[in-house]
C-alpha positions in Angstrom: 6.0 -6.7 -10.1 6.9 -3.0 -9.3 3.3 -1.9 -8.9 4.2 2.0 -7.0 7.8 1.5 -7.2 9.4 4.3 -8.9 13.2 3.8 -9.6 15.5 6.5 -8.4 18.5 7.4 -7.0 17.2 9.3 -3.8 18.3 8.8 -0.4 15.4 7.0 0.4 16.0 4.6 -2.1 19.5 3.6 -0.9 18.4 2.6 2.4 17.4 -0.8 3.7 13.9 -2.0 2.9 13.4 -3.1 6.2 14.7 0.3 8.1 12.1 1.7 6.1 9.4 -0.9 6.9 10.3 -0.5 10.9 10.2 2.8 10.4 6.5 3.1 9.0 4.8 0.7 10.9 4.3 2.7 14.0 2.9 5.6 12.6 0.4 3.7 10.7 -0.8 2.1 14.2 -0.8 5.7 15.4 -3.5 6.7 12.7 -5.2 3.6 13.1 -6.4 5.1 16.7 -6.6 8.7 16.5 -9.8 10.9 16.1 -8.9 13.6 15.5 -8.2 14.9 12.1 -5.1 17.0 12.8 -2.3 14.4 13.1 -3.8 12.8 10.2 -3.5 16.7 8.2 0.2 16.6 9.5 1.3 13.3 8.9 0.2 13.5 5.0 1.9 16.9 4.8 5.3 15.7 5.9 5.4 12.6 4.4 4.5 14.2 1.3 7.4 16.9 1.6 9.4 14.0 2.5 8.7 12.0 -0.6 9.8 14.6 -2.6 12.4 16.3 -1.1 14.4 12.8 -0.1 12.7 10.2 -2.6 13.3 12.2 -5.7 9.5 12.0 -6.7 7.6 14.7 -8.2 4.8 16.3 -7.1 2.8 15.1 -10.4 3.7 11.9 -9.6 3.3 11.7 -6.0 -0.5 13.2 -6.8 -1.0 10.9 -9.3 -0.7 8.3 -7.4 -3.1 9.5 -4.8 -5.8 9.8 -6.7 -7.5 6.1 -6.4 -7.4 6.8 -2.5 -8.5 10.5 -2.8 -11.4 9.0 -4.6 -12.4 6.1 -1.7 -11.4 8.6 1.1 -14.0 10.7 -0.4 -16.5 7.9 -1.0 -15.8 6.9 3.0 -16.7 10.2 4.2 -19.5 10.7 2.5 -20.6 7.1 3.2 -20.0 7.7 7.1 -21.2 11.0 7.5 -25.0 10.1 6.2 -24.6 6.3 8.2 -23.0 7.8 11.7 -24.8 6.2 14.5 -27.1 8.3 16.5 -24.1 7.6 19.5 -22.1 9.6 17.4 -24.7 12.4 16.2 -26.1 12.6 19.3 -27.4 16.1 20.5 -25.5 17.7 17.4 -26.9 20.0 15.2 -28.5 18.9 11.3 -26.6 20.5 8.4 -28.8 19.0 5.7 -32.1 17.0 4.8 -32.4 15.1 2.1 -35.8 13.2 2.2 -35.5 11.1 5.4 -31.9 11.7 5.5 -30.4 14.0 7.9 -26.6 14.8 7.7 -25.4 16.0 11.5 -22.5 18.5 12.1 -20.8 15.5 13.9 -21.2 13.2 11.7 -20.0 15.0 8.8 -16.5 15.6 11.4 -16.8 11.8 11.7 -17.0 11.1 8.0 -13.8 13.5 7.7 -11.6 12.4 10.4 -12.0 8.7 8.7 -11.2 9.4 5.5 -8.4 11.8 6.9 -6.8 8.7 8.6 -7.0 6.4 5.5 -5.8 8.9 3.6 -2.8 9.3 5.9 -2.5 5.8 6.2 -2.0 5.4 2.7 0.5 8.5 2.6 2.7 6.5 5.1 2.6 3.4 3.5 3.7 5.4 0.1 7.4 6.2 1.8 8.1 2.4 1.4 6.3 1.6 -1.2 7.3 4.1 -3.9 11.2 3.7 -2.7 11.4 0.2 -2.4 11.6 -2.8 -4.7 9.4 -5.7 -3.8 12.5 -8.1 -4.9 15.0 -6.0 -2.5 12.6 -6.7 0.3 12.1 -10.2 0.0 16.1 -10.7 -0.4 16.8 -8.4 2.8 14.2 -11.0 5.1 16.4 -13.9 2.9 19.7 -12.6 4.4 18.7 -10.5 7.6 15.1 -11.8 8.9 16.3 -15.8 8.2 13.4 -16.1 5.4 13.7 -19.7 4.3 14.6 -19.7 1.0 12.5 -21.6 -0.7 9.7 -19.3 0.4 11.5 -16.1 0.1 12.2 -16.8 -4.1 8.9 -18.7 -4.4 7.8 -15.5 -3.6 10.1 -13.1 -5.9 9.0 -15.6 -8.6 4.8 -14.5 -7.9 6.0 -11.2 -8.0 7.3 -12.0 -11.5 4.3 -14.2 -12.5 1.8 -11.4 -12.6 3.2 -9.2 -15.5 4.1 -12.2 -17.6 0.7 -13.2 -17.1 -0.6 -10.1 -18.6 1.7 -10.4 -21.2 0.4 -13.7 -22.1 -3.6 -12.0 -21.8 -2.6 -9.8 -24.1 -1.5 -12.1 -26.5 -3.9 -14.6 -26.2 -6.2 -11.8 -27.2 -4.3 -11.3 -29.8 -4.7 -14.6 -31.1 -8.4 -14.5 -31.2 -8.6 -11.1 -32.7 -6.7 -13.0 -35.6 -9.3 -15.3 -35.2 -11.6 -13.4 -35.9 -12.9 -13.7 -32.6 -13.4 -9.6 -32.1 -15.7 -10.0 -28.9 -19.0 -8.6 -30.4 -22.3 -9.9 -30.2 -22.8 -13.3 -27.6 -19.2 -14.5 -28.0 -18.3 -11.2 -26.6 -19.8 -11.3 -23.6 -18.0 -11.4 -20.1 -18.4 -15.2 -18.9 -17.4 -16.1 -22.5 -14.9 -14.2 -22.7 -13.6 -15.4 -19.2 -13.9 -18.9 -20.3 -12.0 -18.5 -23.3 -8.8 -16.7 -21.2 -9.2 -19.1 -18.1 -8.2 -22.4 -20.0 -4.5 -20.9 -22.1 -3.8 -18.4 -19.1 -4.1 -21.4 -16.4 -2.0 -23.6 -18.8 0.6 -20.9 -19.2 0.9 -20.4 -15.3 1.1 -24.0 -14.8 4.0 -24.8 -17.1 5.8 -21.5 -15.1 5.6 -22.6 -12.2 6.5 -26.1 -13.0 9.7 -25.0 -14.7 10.4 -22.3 -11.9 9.9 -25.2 -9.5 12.8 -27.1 -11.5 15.3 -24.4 -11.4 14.9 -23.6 -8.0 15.5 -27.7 -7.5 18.8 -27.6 -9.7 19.9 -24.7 -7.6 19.5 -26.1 -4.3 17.3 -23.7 -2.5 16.8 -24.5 0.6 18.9 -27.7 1.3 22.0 -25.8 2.4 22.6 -23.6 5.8 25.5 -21.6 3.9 24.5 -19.5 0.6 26.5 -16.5 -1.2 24.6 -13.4 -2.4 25.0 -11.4 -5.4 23.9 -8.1 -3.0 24.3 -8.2 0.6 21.9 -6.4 2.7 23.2 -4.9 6.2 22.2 -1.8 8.5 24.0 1.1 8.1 24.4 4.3 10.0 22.2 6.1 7.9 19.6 3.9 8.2 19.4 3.9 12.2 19.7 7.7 11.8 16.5 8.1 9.1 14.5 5.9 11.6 15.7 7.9 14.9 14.8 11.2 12.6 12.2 9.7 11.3 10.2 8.5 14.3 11.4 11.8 16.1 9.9 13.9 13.8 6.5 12.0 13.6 6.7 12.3 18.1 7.1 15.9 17.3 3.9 16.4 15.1 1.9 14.4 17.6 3.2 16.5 20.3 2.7 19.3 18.8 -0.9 19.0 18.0 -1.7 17.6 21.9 0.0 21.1 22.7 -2.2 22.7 20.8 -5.4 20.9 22.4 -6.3 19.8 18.8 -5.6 16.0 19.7 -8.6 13.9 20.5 -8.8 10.6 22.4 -7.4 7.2 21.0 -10.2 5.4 19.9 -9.2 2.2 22.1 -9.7 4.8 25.2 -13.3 5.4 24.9 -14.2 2.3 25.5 -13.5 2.5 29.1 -15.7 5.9 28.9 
């Protein structure tokens, strides 16, 4: 299953999945607190020079896949700016009046700042999830986190599960079409339709995982201490430097903005307001 992954030869591809998941983590707390909606402006800029300056993905690309997440972001704001709570809106001037609803200056900075920061959040995660494969994660926890094995490839084999599964939709379909089964009229509807998937698609997954379940008996995962790997995964200089510069850089935009006097409070702090 490679879902964002786009295969490269970048630099940010060549370094280890799990420098790369260390090295995201924090800012995506970070945006998790903040209210204001600078660092989350920033931290989408950079990331998004980043991704195409070091993962080798084009701006078309890196757009495109944006767009489902522009789309909520843009739902969210408009969603809290009309529903802020009068704590929020309090003493701030209306913008607009639609029939009994009232959007408020603050509310409509309320509705932005969110969907700034789950925007951003997204933007972050895209650094490790457009530049790494799920299957070269899982293998670096194998050798470097102590994954147990049988999880660890139970898991790779999932990952694999999904698109054979739509290759098997897809020709199940098929079949029917054959069939004469075209999906018009009351056979076409969705719980028929559903029903007549569900029973070949379940059978299909069940004989997979059965027979993945064999081969991963035969090759004794899990019953030894001492395995050999096709690909060994280890940190290497150039990791611990891209998460130094990495994390260095993302002090120096949060820095910068508190400079400024752009940075609001961390939301955990106001509770002791």
């Amino acid at each position: 299953m490679k879902g964002l992954y786009l295969h490269r030869r970048a630099p940010l591809h060549r370094l280890n999945p799990l420098i790369k998941l260390v090295a995201v983590l924090p800012a995506i707390l970070l945006l998790t607190l903040v209210t204001d909606p600078w660092i989350p402006i920033a931290f989408i800029a950079v990331n998004g020079a980043l991704m195409i300056v070091l993962g080798g993905i084009s701006p078309l690309q890196y757009v495109r896949s944006g767009i489902p997440m522009l789309v909520i972001s843009f739902g969210i704001a408009l969603t809290y700016s009309l529903l802020a709570s009068s704590r929020v809106t309090e003493g701030s001037p209306v913008w607009l009046t639609i029939g009994a609803v009232k959007l408020y200056e603050a509310g409509a900075a309320y509705g932005a700042a969110t969907a700034l920061r789950l925007f951003a959040m997204f933007g972050v995660t895209l650094v490790f999830v457009m530049t790494t494969d799920s299957s070269d994660l899982i293998r670096a926890m194998i050798q470097q986190c102590r994954l147990n094995d049988r999880f660890g490839y139970a898991t790779l084999a999932v990952f694999r599960f999904i698109p054979d599964l739509r290759r098997e939709l897809e020709a199940v379909q098929a079949a029917h079409r054959v069939r004469g089964m075209s999906g018009r009229g009351r056979n076409g509807s969705l719980p028929e339709r559903v029903r007549r998937y569900m029973v070949p698609l379940l059978a299909a997954a069940i004989r997979r995982a059965e027979r993945t379940a064999y081969a991963m008996d035969a090759r004794g995962f899990g019953t030894t201490g001492t395995r050999t790997f096709f690909r060994n995964y280890a940190f290497a200089l150039r990791d611990w430097l891209f998460l130094a510069a990495y994390w260095l850089t993302m002090a120096m935009l949060v820095a910068a903005v508190h400079q400024a006097g752009w940075m609001g409070r961390l939301s955990f702090l106001k509770l002791y307001d």
